[in-house]
N, C-alpha and C positions, 0 to 999 in steps of 0.2 A: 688522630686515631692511633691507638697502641700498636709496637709492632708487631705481636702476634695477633691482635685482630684483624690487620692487613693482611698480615700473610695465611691466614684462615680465606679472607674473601679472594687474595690470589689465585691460593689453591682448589679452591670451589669455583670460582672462575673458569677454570680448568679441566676440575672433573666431574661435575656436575653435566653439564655440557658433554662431555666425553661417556660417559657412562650412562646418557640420555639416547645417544645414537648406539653403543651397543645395545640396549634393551627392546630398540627399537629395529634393529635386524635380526635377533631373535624369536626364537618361540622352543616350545618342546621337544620337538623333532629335529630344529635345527640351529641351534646355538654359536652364535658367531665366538664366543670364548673361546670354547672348545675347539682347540687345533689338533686335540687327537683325534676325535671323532671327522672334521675336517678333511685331514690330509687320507684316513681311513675311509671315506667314503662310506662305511655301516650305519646302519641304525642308531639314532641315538639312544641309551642306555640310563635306567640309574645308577649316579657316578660319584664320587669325592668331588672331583672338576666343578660343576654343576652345581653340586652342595656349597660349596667354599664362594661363589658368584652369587647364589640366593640367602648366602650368610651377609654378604658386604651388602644386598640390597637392603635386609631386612631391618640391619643396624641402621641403613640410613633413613627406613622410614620411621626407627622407632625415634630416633636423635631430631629428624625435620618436621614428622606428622606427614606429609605427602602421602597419602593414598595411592598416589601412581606407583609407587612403589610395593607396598601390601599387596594391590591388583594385581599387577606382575606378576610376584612370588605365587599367589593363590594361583593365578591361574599357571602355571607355569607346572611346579609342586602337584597341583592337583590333577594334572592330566596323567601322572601318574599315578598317582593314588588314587586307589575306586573305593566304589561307594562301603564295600565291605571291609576295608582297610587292608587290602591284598595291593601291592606295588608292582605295576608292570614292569614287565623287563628281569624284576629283583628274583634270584634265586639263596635262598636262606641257606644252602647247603653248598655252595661255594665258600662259604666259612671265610671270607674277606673284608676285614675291619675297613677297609675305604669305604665298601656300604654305609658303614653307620654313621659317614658324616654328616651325610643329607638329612638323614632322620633328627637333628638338631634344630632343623627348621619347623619342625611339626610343632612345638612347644610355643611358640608364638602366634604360628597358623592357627593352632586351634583355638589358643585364647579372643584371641581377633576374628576370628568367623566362626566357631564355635561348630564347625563342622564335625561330626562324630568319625569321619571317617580318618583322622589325621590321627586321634585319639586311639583310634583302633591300630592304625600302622605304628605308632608307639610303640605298642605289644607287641607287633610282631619285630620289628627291629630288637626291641631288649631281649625277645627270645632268641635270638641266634647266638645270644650271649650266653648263657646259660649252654649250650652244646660245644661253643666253639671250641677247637678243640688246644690244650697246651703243653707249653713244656715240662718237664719232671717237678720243674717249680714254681709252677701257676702261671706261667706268662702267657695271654693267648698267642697262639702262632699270628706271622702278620695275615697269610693266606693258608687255605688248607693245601695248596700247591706250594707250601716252603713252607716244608716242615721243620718243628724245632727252631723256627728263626724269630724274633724279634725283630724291630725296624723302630727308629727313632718317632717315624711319619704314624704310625700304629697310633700309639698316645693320645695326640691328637685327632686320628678319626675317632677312636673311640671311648677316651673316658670322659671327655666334656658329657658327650651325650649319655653315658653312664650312671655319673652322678646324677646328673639334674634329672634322670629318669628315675634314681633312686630318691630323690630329696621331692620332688613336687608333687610324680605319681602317687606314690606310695602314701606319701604325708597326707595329699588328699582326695585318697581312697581313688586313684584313677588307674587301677590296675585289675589285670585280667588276675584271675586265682592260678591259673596256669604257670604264672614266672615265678622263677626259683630265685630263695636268696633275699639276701638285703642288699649285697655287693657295695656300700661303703668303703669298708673294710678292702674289701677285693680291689678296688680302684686303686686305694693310694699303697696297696703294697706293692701291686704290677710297677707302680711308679717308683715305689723305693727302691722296686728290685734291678730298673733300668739305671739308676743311680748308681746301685753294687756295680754292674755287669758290665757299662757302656761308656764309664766317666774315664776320661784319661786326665789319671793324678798329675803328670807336668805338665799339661794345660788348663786344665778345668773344661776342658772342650767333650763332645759326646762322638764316638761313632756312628755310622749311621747303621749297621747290624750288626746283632749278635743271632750266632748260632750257639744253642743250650747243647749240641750232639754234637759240634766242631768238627761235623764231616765234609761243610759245603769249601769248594775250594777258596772262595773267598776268605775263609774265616782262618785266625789266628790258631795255632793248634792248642795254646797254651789258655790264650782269653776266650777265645771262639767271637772276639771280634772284629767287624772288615777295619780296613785298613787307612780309611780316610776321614777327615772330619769336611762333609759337606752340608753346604749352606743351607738349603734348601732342608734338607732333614733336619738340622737343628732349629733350625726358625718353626715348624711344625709341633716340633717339641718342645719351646722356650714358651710358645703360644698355648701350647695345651696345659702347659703348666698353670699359667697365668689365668687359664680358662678354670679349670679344674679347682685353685684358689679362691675364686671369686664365687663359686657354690659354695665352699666348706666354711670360709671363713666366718661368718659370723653364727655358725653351728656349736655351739660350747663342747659338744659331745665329741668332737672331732680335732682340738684344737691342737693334741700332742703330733697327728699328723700335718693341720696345717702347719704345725712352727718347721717339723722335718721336711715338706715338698719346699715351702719358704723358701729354708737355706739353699734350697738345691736351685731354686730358682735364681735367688739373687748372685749365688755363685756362678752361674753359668752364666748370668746379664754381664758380672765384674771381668769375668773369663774373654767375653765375644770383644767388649769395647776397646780393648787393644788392638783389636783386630780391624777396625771401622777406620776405610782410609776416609782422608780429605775431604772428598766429595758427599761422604755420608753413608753410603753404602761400604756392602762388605764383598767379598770374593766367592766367586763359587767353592773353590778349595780354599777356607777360608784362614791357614795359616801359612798359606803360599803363592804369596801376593806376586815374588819374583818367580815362580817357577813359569817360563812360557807357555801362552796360550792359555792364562791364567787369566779369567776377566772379570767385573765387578758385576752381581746376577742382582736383578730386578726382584724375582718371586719371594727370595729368601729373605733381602734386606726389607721386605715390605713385611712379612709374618716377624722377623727383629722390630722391627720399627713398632707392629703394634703391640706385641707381648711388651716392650719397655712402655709403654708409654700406657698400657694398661696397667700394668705391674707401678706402675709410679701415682695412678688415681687411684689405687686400692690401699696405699704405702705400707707397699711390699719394698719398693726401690726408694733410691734417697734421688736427688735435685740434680745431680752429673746425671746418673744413668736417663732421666726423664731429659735432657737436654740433649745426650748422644742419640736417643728417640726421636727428638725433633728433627736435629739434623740427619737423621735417614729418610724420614718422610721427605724433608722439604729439598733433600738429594733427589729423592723417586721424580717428584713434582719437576726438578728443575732440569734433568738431566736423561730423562728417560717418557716423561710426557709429552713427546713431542712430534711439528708435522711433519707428514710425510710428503713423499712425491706426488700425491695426489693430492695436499692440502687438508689432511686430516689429518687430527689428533690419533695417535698411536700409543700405544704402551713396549717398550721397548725392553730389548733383553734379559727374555726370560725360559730359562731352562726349559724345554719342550716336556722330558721325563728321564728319572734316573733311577732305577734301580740294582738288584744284586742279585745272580744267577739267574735263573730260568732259561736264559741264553747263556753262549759261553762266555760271548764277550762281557758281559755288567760282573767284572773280576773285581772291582771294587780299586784299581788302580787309579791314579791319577791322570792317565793317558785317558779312561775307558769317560770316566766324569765329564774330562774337554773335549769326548767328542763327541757328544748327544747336542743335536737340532738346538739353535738356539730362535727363537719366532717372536712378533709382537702380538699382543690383545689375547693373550690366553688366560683363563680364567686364575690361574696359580699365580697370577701376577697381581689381576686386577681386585679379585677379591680378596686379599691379605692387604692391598692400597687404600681400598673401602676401610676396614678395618682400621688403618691406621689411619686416615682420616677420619673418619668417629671417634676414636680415641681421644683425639686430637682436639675435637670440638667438644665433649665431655670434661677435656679438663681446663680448657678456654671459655667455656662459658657459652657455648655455638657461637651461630653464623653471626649473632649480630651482639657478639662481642659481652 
């Protein structure tokens, strides 16, 4: 047997199995992923979290065919979406791009059950686009509660599902008369603009905020950006990108932007891989590896893991970056899958939550980064692992090699 077909049936071995017993203490209301909603004791909500968990299911049922999978997502997704395409819990005027992650999943729900009501929540998630509110120079805010800010994580909740709302609905004719715009255009300039605003020219690395008003204390007075480059944000972004590529590209109409997100992609792949210790994974603060209390984060290196190794099936990336892709997954797999005290498989080491102001502490420091909750089996982890596990088997050929 080749060795990457082994190490395909290892790694399934592994997560298969593993992500059979998370779906299986699950449900809508009470999500074993979800360690914020967990350790919060609330209601559970619709969330990014949730969304990112029913993304890595749905990939695996499209890659295996497994039905238990599909089921899942429908009924899981569907307990929040009613019959009229109104989303429980969802408030449109919170103005919070992590909303529109989940709405990502509606595009394949509806294809596959054909239910009008998913169809409907389309429309209403793309209209929140069209108000949301932005900067002087088109960025959406990340929240209507941070204002004038930008965030790396932004991107990826919301232009994958942007595009493909603008390229599938639109093309054929599944859209309400109500939404404004073509928003092509819109997408990949937001993306250019994070490119201008957030790239640090001696690294090729991204901040993970920008303030467009340079008033938050976080923010640089000069750039108006914070001050660190963390992993988790940029993996968010490296993936959104990759996402975002893989709609446009064989658009003819579009190509002068695919070749410009391109460059920014593959530079920031060539940027990260210096960075990527030994074991495969990379650092939460991820160009200071020596600074103490500096540890190697699960979430991050798994969204790196699958932006490269998508970005290398699409050839976006060249045969290094697709192999430094390998070796993260099969770091994740070897290093961080593992049992615990109780004799179960776990997902280990991954960033609970990190963001910039709202409170006073998220100062965007390197002290403020190493001291958020670090938990296993959280959905930031496991579904960016999904993901680079399909990746993975897409460009091996699947499971059975």
């Amino acid at each position: 047997m080749p060795q990457e077909t082994q190490q395909q049936q290892d790694a399934a071995a592994l997560l298969l199995p593993y992500v059979d017993t998370v779906l299986e203490n699950s449900d809508a209301g009470h999500p074993y992923w979800n360690r914020e909603v967990i350790r919060s004791g609330e209601e559970n909500r619709w969330n990014y979290i949730d969304g990112c968990m029913i993304r890595g299911i749905l990939e695996l049922y499209s890659i295996t065919g497994k039905e238990k999978y599909l089921t899942f997502a429908d009924r899981y997704v569907g307990d929040f979406v009613q019959e009229g395409g109104s989303v429980r819990t969802y408030c449109l005027e919170d103005y919070t791009l992590d909303n529109i992650n989940g709405a990502r999943n509606l595009f394949l729900l509806y294809e596959k059950t054909g239910k009008e009501k998913y169809r409907k929540a389309m429309d209403l998630f793309r209209s929140q686009l069209d108000t949301q509110p932005r900067t002087f120079e088109g960025s959406f805010w990340h929240k209507k509660i941070y204002p004038d800010q930008v965030w790396l994580d932004g991107i990826y909740m919301a232009m994958p599902f942007y595009a493909q709302y603008e390229v599938v609905c639109r093309r054929c004719g599944m859209v309400s008369r109500s939404i404004k715009g073509t928003g092509i255009e819109d997408v990949c300039r937001q993306i250019e603009l994070v490119g201008e605003r957030m790239r640090d020219p001696k690294t090729g690395l991204y901040y993970h905020g920008y303030d467009a008003s340079r008033r938050m204390y976080w923010a640089d007075k000069e750039t108006g950006c914070s001050s660190c480059f963390w992993l988790r944000a940029i993996g968010w972004f490296i993936l959104g990108l990759a996402d975002v590529l893989e709609i446009l590209m064989d658009l003819p109409e579009y190509q002068a932007h695919v070749t410009k997100i391109g460059t920014m992609f593959r530079d920031l792949a060539g940027a990260l891989v210096p960075y990527q210790d030994p074991s495969g994974l990379f650092y939460q603060l991820v160009d200071q590896k020596d600074l103490p209390g500096n540890y190697l984060e699960s979430s991050g290196s798994a969204l790196v893991a699958a932006a490269l190794l998508k970005g290398a099936r699409l050839g976006f990336l060249d045969d290094d970056l697709k192999k430094a892709g390998e070796r993260c997954f099969e770091g994740l797999v070897r290093e961080r899958l593992t049992k615990g005290e109780d004799n179960e498989l776990h997902l280990t080491g991954i960033c609970l939550v990190a963001g910039l102001g709202g409170v006073t502490h998220r100062d965007g420091s390197p002290a403020y980064y190493l001291s958020e909750p670090v938990v296993d089996d959280d959905a930031k982890g496991i579904g960016p692992l999904l993901l680079a596990f399909t990746e993975r088997l897409r460009t091996e050929g699947g499971l059975n090699g």
